[in-house]
C-alpha positions in Angstrom: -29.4 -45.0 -10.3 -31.0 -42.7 -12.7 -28.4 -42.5 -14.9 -29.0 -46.1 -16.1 -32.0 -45.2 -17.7 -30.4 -42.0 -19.9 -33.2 -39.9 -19.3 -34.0 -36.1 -20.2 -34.2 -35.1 -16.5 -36.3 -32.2 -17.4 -38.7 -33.5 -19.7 -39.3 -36.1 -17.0 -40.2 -33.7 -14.6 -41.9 -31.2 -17.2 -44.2 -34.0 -17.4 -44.6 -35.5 -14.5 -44.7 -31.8 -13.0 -47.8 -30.9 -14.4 -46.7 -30.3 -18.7 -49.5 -32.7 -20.3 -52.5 -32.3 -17.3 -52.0 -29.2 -18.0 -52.2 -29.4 -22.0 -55.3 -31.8 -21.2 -56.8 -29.0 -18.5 -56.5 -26.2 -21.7 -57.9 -28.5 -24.2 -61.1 -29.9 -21.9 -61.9 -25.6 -21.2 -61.6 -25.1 -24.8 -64.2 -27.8 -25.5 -66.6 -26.9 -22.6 -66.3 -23.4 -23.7 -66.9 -24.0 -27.8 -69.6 -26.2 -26.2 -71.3 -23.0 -24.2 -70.7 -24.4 -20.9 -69.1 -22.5 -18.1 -66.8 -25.0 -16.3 -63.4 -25.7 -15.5 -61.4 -28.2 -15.3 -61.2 -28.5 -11.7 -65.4 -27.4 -11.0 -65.8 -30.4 -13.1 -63.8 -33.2 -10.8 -65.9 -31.7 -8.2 -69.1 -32.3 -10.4 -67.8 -36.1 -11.2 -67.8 -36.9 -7.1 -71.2 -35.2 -6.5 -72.5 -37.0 -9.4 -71.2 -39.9 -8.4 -72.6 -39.6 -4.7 -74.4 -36.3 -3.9 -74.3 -34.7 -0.4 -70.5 -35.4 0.5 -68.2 -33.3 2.6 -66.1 -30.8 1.6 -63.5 -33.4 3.3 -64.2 -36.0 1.3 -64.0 -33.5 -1.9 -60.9 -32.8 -1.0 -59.5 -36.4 -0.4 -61.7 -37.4 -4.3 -60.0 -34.5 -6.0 -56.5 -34.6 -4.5 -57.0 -30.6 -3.8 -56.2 -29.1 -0.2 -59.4 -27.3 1.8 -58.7 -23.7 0.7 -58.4 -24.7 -2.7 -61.7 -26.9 -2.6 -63.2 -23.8 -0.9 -62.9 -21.7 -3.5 -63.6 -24.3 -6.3 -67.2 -24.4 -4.1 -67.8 -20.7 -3.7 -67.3 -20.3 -7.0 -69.9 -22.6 -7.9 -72.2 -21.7 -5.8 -72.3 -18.3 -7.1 -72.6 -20.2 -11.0 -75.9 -22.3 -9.1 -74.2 -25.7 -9.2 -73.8 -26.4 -5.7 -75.3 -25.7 -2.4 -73.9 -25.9 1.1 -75.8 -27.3 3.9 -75.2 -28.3 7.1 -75.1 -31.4 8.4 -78.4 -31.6 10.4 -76.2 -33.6 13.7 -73.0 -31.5 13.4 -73.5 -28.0 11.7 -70.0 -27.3 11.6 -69.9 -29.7 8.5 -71.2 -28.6 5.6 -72.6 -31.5 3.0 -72.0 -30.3 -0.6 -75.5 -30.9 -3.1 -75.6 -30.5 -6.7 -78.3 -27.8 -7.7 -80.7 -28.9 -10.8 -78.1 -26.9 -12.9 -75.2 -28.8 -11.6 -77.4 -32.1 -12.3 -78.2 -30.9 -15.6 -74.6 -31.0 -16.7 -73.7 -34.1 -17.1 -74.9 -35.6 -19.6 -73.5 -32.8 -21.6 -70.0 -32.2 -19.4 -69.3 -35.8 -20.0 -69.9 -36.1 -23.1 -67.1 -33.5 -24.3 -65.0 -35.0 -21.5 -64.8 -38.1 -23.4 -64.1 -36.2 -26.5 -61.4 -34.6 -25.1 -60.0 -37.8 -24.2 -60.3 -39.7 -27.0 -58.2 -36.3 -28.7 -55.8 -36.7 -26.5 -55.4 -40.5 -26.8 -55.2 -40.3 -30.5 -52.6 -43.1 -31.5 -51.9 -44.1 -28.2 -52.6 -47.9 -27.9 -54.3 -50.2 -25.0 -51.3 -51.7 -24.2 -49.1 -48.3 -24.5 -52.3 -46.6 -22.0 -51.5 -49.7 -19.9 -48.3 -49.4 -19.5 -48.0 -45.7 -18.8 -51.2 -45.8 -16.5 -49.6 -48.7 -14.3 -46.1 -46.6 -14.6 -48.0 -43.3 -13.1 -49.2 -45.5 -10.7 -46.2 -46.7 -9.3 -44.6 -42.6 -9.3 -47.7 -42.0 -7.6 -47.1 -44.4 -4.8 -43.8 -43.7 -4.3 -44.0 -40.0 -3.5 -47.7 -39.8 -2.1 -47.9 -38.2 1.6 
């Protein structure tokens, strides 16, 4: 079946494999970086959730970020040691602990989302609505038919 579209198998699964969220992930640390703040990429997905709703699971983190618990631990122990987070447990089950943003971590993002937007509008340079359409409604689809 594939063969009726006459596509470059490996370009197809450079990209969908990672090749331009990846280019987009360099390009977003450059700017938080030239911008003198100490982010990545992934700390700042976290930061989008908690600023969005503050006091989540790490569960829930994990689900919002589409990152597996060991991965999501370390994103948070890393932060916690840069003051963005804090861990605390839940007050009627301490075995969960309910992820807060720190003043610090509030404080970013105004300024985080600003150079995220930047960073999009680079990368979206010459790409029209109806192109973004398309390709967002096509990722969509991939994305349903090979989600878990």
């Amino acid at each position: 079946m594939i063969e009726q579209f006459n596509l470059d198998i490996q370009l197809v699964f450079a990209i969908l494999n990672g090749k331009v969220s990846a280019a987009i992930n360099r390009k977003l640390l450059r700017n938080f970086r030239q911008s003198g703040l100490e982010i990545t990429p992934e700390q700042w997905t976290v930061l989008i959730c908690l600023w969005k709703k503050d006091g989540v699971t790490q569960q829930e983190l994990c689900k919002a970020t589409f990152k597996d618990k060991p991965s999501i631990t370390r994103l948070l122990d890393n932060m916690e040691r840069q003051h963005l987070v804090v861990r605390i447990s839940d007050s009627k089950d301490r075995r969960i602990n309910l992820i807060h943003l720190t003043k610090d971590g509030k404080r970013l993002e105004t300024q985080a989302s600003v150079i995220a937007n930047q960073t999009l509008r680079e990368a979206l340079e010459g790409v029209s609505t109806e192109d973004l359409n398309v390709g967002q409604a096509l990722l969509w689809k991939i994305f349903a038919n090979t989600k878990d």
